[in-house]
PyMOL Python script that loads the backbone (N, CA, C, O; Angstrom):
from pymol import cmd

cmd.read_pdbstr("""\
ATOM      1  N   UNK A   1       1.822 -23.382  18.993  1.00  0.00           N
ATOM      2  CA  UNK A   1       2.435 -23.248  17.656  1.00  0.00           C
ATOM      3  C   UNK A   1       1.401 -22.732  16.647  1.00  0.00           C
ATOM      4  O   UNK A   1       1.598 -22.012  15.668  1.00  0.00           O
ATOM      5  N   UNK A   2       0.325 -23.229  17.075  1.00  0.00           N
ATOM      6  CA  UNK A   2      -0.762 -22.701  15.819  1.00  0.00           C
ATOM      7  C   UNK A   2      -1.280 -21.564  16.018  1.00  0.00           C
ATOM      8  O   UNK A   2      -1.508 -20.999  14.948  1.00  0.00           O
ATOM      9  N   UNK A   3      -1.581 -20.948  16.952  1.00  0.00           N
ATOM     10  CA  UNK A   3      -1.299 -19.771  17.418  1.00  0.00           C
ATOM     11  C   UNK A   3      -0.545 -18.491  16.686  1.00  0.00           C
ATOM     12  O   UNK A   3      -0.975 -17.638  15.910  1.00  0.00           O
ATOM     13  N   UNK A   4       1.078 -18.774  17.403  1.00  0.00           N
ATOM     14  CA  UNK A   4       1.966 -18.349  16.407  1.00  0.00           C
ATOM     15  C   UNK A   4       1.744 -18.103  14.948  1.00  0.00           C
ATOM     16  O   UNK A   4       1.854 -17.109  14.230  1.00  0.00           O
ATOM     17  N   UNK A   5       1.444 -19.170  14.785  1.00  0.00           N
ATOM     18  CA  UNK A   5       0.991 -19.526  13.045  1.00  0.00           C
ATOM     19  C   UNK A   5       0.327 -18.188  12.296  1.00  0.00           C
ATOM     20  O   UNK A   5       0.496 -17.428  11.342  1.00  0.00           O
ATOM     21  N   UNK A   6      -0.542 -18.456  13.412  1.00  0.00           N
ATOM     22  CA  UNK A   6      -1.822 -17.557  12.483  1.00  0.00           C
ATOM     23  C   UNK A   6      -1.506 -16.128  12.844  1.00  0.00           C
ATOM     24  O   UNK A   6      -2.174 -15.421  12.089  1.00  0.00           O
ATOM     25  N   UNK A   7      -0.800 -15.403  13.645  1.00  0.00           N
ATOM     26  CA  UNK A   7      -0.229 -13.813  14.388  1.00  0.00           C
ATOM     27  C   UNK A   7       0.404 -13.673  13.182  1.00  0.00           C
ATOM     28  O   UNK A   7       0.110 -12.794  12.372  1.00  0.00           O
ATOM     29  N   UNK A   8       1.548 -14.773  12.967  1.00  0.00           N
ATOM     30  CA  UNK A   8       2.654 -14.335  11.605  1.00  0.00           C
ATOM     31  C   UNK A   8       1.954 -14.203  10.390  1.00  0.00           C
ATOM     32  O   UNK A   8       2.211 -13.245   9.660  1.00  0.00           O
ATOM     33  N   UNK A   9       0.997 -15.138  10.038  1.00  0.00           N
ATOM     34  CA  UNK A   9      -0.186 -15.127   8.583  1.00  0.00           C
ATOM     35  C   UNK A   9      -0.592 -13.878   8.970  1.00  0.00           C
ATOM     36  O   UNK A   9       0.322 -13.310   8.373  1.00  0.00           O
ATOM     37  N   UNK A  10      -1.210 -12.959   9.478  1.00  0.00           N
ATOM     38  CA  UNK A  10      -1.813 -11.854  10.287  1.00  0.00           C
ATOM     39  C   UNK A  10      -1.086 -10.670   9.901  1.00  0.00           C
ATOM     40  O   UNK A  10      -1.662  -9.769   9.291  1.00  0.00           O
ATOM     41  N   UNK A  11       0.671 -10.571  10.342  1.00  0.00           N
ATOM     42  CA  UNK A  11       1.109 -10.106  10.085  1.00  0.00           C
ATOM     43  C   UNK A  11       1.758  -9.871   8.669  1.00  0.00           C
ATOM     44  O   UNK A  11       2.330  -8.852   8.284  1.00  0.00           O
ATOM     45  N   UNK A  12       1.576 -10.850   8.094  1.00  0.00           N
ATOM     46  CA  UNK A  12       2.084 -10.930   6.545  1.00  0.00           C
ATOM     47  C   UNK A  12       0.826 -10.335   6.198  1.00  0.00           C
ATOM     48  O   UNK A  12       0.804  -9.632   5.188  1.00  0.00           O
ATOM     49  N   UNK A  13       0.020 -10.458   6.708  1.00  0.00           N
ATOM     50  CA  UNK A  13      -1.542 -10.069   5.301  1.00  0.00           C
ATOM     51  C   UNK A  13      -1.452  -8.559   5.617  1.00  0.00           C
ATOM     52  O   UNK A  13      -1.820  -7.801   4.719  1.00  0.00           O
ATOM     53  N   UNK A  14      -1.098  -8.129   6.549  1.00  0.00           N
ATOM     54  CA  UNK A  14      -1.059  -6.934   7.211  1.00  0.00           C
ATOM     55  C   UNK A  14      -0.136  -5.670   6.298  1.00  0.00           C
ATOM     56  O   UNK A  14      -0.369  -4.646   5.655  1.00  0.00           O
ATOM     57  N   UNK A  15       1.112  -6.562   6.759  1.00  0.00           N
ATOM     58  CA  UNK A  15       2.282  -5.847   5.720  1.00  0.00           C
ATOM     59  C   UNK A  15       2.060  -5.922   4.370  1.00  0.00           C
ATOM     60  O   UNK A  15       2.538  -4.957   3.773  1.00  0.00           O
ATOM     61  N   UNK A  16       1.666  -6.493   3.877  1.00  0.00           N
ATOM     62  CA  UNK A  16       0.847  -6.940   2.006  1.00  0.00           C
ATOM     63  C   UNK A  16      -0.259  -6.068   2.115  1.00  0.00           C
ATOM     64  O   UNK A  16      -0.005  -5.192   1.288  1.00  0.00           O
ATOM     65  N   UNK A  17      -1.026  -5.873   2.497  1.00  0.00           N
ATOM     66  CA  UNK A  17      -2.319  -4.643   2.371  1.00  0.00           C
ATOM     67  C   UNK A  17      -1.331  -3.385   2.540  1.00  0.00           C
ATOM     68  O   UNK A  17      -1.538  -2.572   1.639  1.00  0.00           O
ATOM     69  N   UNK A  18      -0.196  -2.936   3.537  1.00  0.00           N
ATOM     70  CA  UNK A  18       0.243  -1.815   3.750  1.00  0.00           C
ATOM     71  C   UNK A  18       0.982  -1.268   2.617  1.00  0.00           C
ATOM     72  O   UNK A  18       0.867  -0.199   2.018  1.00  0.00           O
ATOM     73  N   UNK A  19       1.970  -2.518   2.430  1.00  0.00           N
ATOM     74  CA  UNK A  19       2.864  -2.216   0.928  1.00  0.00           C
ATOM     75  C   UNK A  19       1.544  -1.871  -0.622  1.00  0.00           C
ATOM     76  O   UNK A  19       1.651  -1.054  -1.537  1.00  0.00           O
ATOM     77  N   UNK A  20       0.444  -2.860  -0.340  1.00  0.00           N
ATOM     78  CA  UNK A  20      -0.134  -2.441  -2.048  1.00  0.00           C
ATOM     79  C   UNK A  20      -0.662  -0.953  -1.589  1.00  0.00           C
ATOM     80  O   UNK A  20      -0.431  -0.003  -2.336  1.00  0.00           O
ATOM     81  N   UNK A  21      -1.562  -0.703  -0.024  1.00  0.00           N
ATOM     82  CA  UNK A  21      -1.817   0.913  -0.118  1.00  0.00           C
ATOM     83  C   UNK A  21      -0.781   2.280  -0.648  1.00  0.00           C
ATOM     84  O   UNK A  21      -1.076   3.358  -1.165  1.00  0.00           O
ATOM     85  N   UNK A  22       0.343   1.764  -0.312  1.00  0.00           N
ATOM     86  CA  UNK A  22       1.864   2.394  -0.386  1.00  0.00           C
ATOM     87  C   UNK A  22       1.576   2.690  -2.098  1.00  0.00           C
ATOM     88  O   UNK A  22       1.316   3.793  -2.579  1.00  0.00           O
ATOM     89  N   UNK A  23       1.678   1.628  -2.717  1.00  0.00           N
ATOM     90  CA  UNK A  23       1.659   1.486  -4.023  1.00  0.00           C
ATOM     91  C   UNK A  23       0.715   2.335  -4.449  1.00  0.00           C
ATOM     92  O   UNK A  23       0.910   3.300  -5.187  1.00  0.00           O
ATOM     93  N   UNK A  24      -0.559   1.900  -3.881  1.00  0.00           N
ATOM     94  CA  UNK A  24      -1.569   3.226  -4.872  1.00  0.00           C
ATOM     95  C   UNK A  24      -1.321   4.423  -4.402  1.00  0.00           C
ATOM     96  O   UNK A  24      -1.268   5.268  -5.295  1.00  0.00           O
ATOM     97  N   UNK A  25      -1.149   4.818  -3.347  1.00  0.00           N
ATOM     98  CA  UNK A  25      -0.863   5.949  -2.930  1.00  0.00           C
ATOM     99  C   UNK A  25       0.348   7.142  -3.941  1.00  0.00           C
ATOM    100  O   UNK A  25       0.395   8.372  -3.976  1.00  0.00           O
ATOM    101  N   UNK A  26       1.267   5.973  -4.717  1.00  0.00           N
ATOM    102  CA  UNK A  26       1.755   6.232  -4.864  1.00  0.00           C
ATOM    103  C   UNK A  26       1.512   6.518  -6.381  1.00  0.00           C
ATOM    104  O   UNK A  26       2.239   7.215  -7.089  1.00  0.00           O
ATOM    105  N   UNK A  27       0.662   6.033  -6.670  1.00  0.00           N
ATOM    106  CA  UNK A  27      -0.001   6.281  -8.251  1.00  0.00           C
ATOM    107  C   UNK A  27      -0.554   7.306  -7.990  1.00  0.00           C
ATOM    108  O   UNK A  27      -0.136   8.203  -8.722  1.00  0.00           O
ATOM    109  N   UNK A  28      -1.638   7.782  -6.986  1.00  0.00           N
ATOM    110  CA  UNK A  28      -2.270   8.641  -6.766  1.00  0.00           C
ATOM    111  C   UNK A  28      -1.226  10.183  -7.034  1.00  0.00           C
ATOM    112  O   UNK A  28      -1.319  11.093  -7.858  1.00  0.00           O
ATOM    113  N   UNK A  29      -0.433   9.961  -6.109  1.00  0.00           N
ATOM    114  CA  UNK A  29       0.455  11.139  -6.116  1.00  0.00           C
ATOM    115  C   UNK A  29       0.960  11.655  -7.814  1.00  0.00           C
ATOM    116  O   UNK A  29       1.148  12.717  -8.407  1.00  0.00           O
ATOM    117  N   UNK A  30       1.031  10.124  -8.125  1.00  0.00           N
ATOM    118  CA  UNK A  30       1.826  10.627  -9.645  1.00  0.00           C
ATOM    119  C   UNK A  30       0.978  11.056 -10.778  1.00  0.00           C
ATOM    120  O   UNK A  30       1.419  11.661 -11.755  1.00  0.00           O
ATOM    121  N   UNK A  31      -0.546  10.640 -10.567  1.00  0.00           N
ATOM    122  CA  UNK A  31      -1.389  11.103 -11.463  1.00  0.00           C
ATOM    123  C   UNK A  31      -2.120  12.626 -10.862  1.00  0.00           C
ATOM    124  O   UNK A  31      -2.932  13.304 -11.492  1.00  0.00           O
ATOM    125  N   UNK A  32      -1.656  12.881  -9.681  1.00  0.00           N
ATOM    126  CA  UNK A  32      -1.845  14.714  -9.202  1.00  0.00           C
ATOM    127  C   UNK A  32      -1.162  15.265  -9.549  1.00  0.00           C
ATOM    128  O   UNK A  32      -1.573  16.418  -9.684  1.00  0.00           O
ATOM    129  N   UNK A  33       0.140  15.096  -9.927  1.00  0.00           N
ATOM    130  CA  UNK A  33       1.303  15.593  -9.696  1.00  0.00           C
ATOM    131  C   UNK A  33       1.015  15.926 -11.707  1.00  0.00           C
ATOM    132  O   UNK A  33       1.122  17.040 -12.221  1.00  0.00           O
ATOM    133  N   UNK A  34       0.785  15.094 -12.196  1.00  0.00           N
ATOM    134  CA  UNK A  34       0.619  14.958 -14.122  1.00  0.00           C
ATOM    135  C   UNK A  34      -0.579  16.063 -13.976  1.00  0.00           C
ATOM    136  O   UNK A  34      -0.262  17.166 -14.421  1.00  0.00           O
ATOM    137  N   UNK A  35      -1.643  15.983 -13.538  1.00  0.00           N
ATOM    138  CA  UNK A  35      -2.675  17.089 -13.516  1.00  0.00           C
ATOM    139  C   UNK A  35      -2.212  18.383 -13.410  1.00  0.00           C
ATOM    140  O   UNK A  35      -2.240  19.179 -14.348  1.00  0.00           O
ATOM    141  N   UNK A  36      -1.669  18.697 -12.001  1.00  0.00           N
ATOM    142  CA  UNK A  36      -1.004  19.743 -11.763  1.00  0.00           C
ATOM    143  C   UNK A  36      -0.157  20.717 -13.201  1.00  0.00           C
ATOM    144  O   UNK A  36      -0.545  21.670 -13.877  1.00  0.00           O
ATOM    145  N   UNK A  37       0.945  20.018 -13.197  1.00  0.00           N
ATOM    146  CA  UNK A  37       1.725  19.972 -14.260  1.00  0.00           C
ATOM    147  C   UNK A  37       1.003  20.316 -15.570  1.00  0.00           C
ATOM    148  O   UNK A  37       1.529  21.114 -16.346  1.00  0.00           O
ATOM    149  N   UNK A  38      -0.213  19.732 -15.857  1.00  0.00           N
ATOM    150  CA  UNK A  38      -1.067  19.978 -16.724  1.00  0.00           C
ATOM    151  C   UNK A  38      -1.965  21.296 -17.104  1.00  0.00           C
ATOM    152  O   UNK A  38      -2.365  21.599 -18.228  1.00  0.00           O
ATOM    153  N   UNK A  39      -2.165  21.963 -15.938  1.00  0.00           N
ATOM    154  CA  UNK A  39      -3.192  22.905 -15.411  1.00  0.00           C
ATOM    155  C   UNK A  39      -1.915  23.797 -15.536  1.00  0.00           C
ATOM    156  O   UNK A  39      -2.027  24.625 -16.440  1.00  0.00           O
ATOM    157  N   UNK A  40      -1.132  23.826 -15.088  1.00  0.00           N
ATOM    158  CA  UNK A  40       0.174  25.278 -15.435  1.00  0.00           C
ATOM    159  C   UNK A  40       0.487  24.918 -16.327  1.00  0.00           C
ATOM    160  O   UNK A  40       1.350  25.519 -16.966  1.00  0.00           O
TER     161      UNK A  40
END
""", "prot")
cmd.dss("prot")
cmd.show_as("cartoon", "prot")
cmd.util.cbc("prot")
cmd.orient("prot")
């Protein structure tokens, strides 16, 4: 069981680092995208 435990904690910390990279990634894009836009 404790085992288990800690794969699922593992996997939650996992998916939580993936979703906040998602997130900046996604700032990233939107502050290239404002540059771009800027430069033409």
């Amino acid at each position: 069981k404790v085992e288990v435990n800690t794969l699922k904690g593992r996997e939650e910390i996992t998916i939580a680092k993936l979703t906040q990279t998602d997130a900046c990634l996604e700032k990233i894009e939107k502050v290239v995208i404002l540059l771009l836009n800027q430069k033409v």
